[in-house]
C-alpha positions in Angstrom: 55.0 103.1 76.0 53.2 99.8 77.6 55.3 97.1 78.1 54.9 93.4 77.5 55.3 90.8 80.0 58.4 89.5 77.8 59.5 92.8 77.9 59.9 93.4 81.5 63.4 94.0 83.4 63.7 93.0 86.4 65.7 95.9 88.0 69.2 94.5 90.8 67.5 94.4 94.0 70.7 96.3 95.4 70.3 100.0 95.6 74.0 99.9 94.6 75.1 102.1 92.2 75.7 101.3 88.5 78.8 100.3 87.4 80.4 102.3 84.7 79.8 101.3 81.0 83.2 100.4 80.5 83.4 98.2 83.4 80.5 96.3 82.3 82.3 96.1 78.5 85.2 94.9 80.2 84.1 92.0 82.3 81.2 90.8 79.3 83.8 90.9 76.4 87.1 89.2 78.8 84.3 86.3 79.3 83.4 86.4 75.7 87.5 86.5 74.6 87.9 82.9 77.1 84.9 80.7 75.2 85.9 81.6 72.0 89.7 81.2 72.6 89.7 78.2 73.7 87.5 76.9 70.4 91.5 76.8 68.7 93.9 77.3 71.5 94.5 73.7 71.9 95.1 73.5 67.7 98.7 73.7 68.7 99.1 71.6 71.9 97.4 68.0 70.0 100.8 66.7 69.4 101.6 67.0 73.2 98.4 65.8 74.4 98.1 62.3 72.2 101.6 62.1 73.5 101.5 62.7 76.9 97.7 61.0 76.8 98.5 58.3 75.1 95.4 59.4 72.8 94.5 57.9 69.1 94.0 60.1 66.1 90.2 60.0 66.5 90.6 60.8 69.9 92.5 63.9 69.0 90.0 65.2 67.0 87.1 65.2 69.9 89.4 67.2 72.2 87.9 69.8 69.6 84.7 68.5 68.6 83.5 67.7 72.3 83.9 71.4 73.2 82.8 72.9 70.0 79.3 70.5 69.7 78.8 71.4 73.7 79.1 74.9 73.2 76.9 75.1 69.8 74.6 72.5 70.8 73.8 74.2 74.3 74.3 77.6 73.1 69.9 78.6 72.9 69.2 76.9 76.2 72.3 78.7 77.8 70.4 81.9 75.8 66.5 80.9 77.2 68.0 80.5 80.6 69.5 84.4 80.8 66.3 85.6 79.4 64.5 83.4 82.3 67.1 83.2 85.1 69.2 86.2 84.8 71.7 87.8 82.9 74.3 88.2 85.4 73.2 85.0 86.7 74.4 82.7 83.6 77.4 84.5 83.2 78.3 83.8 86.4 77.4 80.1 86.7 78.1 79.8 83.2 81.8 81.0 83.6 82.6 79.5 87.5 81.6 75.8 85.0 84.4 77.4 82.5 86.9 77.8 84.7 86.3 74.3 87.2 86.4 72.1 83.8 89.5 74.6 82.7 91.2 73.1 86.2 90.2 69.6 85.4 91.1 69.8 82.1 94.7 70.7 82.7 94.9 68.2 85.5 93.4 65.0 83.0 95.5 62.0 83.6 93.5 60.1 80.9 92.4 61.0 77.6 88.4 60.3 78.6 89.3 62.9 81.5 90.3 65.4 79.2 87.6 64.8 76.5 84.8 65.0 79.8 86.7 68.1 80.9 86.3 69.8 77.4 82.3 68.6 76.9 82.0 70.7 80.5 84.2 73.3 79.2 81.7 74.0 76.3 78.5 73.4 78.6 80.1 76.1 80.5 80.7 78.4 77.6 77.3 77.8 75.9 75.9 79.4 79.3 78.2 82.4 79.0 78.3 83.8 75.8 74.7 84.4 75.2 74.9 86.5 78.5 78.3 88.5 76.9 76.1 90.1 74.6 72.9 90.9 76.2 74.0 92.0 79.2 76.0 94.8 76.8 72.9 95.2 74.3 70.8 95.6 78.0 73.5 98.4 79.4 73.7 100.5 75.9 70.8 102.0 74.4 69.8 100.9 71.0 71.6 103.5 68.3 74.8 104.0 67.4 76.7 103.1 70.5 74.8 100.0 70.7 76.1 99.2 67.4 79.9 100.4 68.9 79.7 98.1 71.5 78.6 95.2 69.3 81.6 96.2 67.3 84.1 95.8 70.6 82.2 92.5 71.4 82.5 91.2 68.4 86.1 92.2 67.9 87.3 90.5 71.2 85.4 87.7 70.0 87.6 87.4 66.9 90.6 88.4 67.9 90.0 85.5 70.3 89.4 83.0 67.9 92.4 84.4 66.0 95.2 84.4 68.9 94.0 80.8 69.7 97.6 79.5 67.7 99.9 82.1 69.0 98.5 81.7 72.6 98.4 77.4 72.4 102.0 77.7 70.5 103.7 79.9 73.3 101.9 78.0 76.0 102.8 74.6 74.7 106.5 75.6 74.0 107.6 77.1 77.2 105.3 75.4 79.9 103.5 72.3 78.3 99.7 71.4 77.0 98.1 71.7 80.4 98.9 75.3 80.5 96.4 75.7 77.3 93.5 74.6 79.9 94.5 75.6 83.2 95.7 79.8 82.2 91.9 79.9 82.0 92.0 79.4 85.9 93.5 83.0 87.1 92.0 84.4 84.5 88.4 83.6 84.9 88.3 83.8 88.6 89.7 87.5 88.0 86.5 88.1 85.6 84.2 86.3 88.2 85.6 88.9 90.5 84.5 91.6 88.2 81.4 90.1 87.1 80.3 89.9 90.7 81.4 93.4 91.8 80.3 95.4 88.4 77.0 93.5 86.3 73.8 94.4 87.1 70.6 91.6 86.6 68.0 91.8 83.8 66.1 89.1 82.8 62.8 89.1 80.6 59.2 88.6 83.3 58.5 85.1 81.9 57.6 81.8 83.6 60.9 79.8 84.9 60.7 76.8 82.4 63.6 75.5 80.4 63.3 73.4 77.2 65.9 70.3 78.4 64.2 68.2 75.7 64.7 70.6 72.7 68.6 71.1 73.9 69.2 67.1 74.3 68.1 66.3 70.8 69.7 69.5 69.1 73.3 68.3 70.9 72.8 65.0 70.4 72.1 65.9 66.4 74.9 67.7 66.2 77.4 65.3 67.8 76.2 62.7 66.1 76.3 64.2 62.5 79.8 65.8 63.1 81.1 62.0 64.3 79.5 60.8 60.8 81.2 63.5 58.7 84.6 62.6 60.8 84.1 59.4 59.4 84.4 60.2 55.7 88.1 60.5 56.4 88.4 56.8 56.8 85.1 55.5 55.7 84.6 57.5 52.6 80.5 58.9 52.5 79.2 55.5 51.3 80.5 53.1 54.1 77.5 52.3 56.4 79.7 53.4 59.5 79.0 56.7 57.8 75.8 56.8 56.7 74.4 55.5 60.0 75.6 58.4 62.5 74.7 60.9 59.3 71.2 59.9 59.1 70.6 59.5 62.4 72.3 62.6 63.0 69.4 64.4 60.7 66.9 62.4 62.3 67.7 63.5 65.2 67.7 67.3 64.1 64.0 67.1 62.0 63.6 65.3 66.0 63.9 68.8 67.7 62.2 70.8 65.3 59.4 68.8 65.5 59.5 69.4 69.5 60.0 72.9 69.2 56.9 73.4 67.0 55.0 71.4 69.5 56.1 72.4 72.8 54.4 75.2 75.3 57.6 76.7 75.5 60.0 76.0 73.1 63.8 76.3 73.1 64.3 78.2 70.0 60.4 79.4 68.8 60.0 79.2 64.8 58.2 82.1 64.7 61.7 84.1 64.9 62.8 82.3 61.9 59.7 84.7 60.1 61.9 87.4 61.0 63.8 87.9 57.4 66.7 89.7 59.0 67.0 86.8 61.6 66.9 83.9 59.5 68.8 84.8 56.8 71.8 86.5 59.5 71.7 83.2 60.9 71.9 81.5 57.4 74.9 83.6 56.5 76.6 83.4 59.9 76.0 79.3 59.3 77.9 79.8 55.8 80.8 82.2 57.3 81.2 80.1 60.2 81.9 76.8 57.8 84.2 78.6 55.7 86.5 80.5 58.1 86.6 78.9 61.0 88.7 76.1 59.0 91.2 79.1 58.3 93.4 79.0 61.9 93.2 75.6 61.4 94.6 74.6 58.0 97.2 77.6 58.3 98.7 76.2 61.2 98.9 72.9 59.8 100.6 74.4 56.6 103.0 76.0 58.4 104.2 73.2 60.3 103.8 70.3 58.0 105.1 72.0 55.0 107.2 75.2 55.7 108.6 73.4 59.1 107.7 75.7 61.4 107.9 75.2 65.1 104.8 75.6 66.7 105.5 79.0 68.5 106.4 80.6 64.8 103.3 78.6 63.6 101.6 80.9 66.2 103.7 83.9 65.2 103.3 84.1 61.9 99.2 84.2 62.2 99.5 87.5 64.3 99.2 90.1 61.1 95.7 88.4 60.1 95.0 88.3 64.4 95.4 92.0 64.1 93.4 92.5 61.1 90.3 90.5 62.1 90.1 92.9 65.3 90.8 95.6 62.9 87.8 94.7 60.8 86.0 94.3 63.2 85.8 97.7 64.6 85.9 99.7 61.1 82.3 97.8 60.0 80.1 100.0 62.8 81.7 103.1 61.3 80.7 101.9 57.2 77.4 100.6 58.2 75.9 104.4 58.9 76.5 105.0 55.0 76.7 102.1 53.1 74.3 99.7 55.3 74.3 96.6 57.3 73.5 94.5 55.0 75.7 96.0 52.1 79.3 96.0 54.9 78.6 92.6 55.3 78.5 91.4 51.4 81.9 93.6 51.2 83.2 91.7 53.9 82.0 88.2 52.5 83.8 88.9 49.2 86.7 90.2 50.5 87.4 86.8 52.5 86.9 85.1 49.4 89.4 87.1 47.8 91.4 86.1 50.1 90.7 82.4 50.2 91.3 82.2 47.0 94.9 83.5 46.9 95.5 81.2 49.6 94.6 78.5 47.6 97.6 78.8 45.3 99.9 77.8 48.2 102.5 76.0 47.4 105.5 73.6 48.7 108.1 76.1 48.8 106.4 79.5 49.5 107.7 82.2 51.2 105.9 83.6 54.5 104.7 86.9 53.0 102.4 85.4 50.2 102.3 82.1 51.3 101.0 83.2 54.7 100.8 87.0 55.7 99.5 88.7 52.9 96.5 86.2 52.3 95.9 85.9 55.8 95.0 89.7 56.5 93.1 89.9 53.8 90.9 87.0 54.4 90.7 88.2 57.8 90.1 91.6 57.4 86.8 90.7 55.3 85.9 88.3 58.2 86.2 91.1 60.6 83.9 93.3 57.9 81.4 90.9 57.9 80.7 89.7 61.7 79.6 92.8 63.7 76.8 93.3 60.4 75.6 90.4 61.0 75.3 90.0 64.5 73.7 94.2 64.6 71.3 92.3 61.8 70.1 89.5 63.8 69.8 91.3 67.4 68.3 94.3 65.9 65.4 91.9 64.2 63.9 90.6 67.8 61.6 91.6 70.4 63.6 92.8 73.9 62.5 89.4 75.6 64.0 87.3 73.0 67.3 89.0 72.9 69.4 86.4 75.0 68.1 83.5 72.7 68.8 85.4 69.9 71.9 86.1 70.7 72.4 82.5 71.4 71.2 81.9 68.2 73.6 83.9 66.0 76.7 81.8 67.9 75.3 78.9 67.9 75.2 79.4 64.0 78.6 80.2 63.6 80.1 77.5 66.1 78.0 74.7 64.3 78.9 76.0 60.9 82.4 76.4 62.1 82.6 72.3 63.3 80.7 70.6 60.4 82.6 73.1 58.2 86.1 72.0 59.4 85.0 68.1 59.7 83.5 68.7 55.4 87.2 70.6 54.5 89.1 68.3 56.2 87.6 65.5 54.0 88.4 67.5 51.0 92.1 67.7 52.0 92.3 64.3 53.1 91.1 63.1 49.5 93.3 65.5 47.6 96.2 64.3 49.3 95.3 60.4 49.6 97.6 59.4 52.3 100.8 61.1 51.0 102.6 62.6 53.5 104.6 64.6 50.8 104.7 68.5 51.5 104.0 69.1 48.0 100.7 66.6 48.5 99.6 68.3 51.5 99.9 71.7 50.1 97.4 70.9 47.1 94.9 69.2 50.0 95.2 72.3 52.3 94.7 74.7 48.8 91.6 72.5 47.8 90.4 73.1 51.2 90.8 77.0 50.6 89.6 77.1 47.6 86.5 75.3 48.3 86.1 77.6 51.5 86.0 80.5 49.0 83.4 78.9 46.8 80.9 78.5 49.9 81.9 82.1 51.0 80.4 83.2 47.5 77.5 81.0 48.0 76.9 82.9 51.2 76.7 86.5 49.4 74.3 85.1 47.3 72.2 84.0 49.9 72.4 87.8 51.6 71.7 89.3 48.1 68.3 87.6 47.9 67.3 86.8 51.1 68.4 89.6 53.8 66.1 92.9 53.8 68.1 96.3 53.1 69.0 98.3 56.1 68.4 101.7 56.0 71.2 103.8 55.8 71.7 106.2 58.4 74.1 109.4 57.8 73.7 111.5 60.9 
């Protein structure tokens, strides 16, 4: 077979020999388990930190946003640059800038400390995940362990996402907030370690050029857009200190499309969006990401605000739908042989719904097992269903020197849907409850906010029903 010049590895110059596959699982999915972790680990720890800051409301609110935009909105140039740079590379740099702002982070005697910390924080992490997953897709060949390994990734990914309470609740309880930011510190100095001793480079043979304009106005977009739907809460959607950062938010967006249809060498090429099995993965990862990622979020406030749990039972009480996203997670590669990529992921879709929309009959006095657990695992367990589907879907579609933008691609959908999804849901349960403080109030905001995540989880199987090809199903 002759090979492209974007389809060129560049072998390790060491004549070393290779690391064993698990090894290399283990040090790209520990790396992946820290960025996504530490999207909700400090759900838990806000009280403390406003407290202990001295931090206003709004000010709470971008100790998550300013990682969450960073890591989205730098996700594809933190992609392009393992494709140009190095695998190994960017997950090394990307990771050592993870665990420095983790430090930092923990040590923040100020609130615009911590909030700088957690912008570097999601630099970091939009430099290592896109690495995570290549460097495994570049160690196993395509087939079905290719698809196993996608299924471990993407299960440490979740189950990252989902111990986020449990971890922040503990942490905050018997140390205090800082330990939310700085147990990233042992830990990813133990994974640089093993990312040092045990990845070997690949990169794709293309020129060294970076598009910094393309990832400027794409974060810039998407802080400014999330700010503008954070001001509905206060503003409503008609003030003008809403529709200012909204417009200009979108302006900002059609901005960097613009540039990337016009420059040599664009940060995210449009031609991959011609893919069908790319676009519309990244469409329905968009839509999953905006209705789930709200989930840890509004479960943890329901079970402190209205059932009065401490924050370390908050964090206990999630771990039955923690175990069942990871669970999900690794039964998909084992359906998607018979019934299809494409088909797994629809079952998965509709099963969260399901599940969203038993949650949304919450009430004021409910009782932990359906109020809470039952729900939760099945809203997870179709969350867990439909991720490794997806991600196989839009990986599979590209060509070999694409594949760390790509990947790049398919998180930075999720993470963007996840933060303008959480700023839209908590405008719905903020105007459901109008100001009340009453736990019977907040119960019907957090159930509107369910219920309208299972309406745009339907939306999304629609969109996979006419838009993504069939996969071929494959029963040897």
């Amino acid at each position: 077979m002759v090979q492209t010049p974007s389809d060129t590895y560049i072998a390790p110059r060491t004549a070393k020999k290779a690391a064993p596959l698990w090894a290399v699982m283990l040090a790209a999915c520990a790396g992946q388990f820290l960025v996504v972790l530490d999207v909700s680990v400090v759900n838990t720890a806000l009280p403390s930190m406003r407290a202990d800051l001295g931090m206003s409301a709004i000010g709470l609110q971008w100790v998550v946003n300013a990682y969450s935009i960073a890591f989205a909105g730098f996700m594809l140039l933190g992609g392009r640059a393992g494709d140009l740079f190095g695998r190994k590379r960017m997950f090394l740099v990307g990771l050592g800038l993870f665990t420095l702002a983790s430090l930092a982070g923990g040590l923040a005697q100020a609130d615009w400390q911590l909030l700088a910390a957690r912008s570097a924080q999601g630099l970091g992490a939009a430099i290592l995940a896109p690495s995570t997953l290549t460097i495994l897709t570049s160690a196993v060949p395509e087939g079905p362990a290719r698809v196993r390994a996608i299924g471990t990734w993407s299960a440490v990914g979740a189950g990252g996402g989902a111990a986020g309470g449990l971890v922040g609740g503990v942490l905050t309880d018997l140390l205090s907030w800082r330990w939310v930011l700085l147990i990233n510190v042992p830990i990813g100095v133990l994974v640089l370690t093993a990312g040092v001793l045990w990845l070997s480079e690949s990169r794709s043979g293309q020129a060294r050029r970076l598009d910094l304009p393309g990832a400027v106005l794409v974060t810039a977009g998407l802080a400014t857009l999330a700010y503008g739907i954070v001001q509905t809460e206060a503003e409503g959607w008609t003030a003008s200190a809403t529709l200012v950062p909204l417009v200009a938010g979108l302006v900002l967006l059609l901005l960097f499309v613009l540039v990337e249809a016009r420059t040599r060498v664009p940060l995210m090429p449009l031609k991959l969006f011609r893919v069908r099995s790319v676009s519309a993965a990244n469409v329905s990862m968009f839509i999953c990401g905006g209705a789930m990622f709200a989930m840890w979020f509004f479960m943890t406030l329901y079970a402190q605000n209205v059932l009065h749990y401490s924050p370390l039972k908050a964090g206990l009480a999630l771990i039955p739908s923690s175990l069942t996203i990871v669970l999900g997670s690794k039964v998909a590669p084992r359906l998607m042989p018979v019934l299809g990529a494409k088909n797994v992921s629809m079952l998965g879709i509709l099963i969260a719904a399901t599940g969203f929309g038993w949650q949304s009959t919450m009430t004021a006095d409910g009782d932990y097992v359906t109020s809470i657990m039952l729900p939760g695992i099945v809203m997870m367990l179709g969350a867990g269903l439909a991720s490794t589907p997806l991600a196989s879907l839009a990986t599979s579609g590209a060509a070999p020197g694409d594949a760390g933008l790509v990947s790049g691609l398919i998180n930075t959908s999720r993470t963007m849907g996840g933060a303008l999804g959480l700023a839209v849901l908590s405008t719905v349960a903020a105007s459901t409850t109008a100001g009340s403080t009453r736990p019977e109030a907040l119960a019907e905001g957090y159930a509107a906010a369910f219920r309208t995540s299972g309406f745009i989880l339907l939306a999304g199987v629609v969109v996979m029903l006419l838009w993504m090809p069939r996969a071929e199903r494959r029963t040897g």
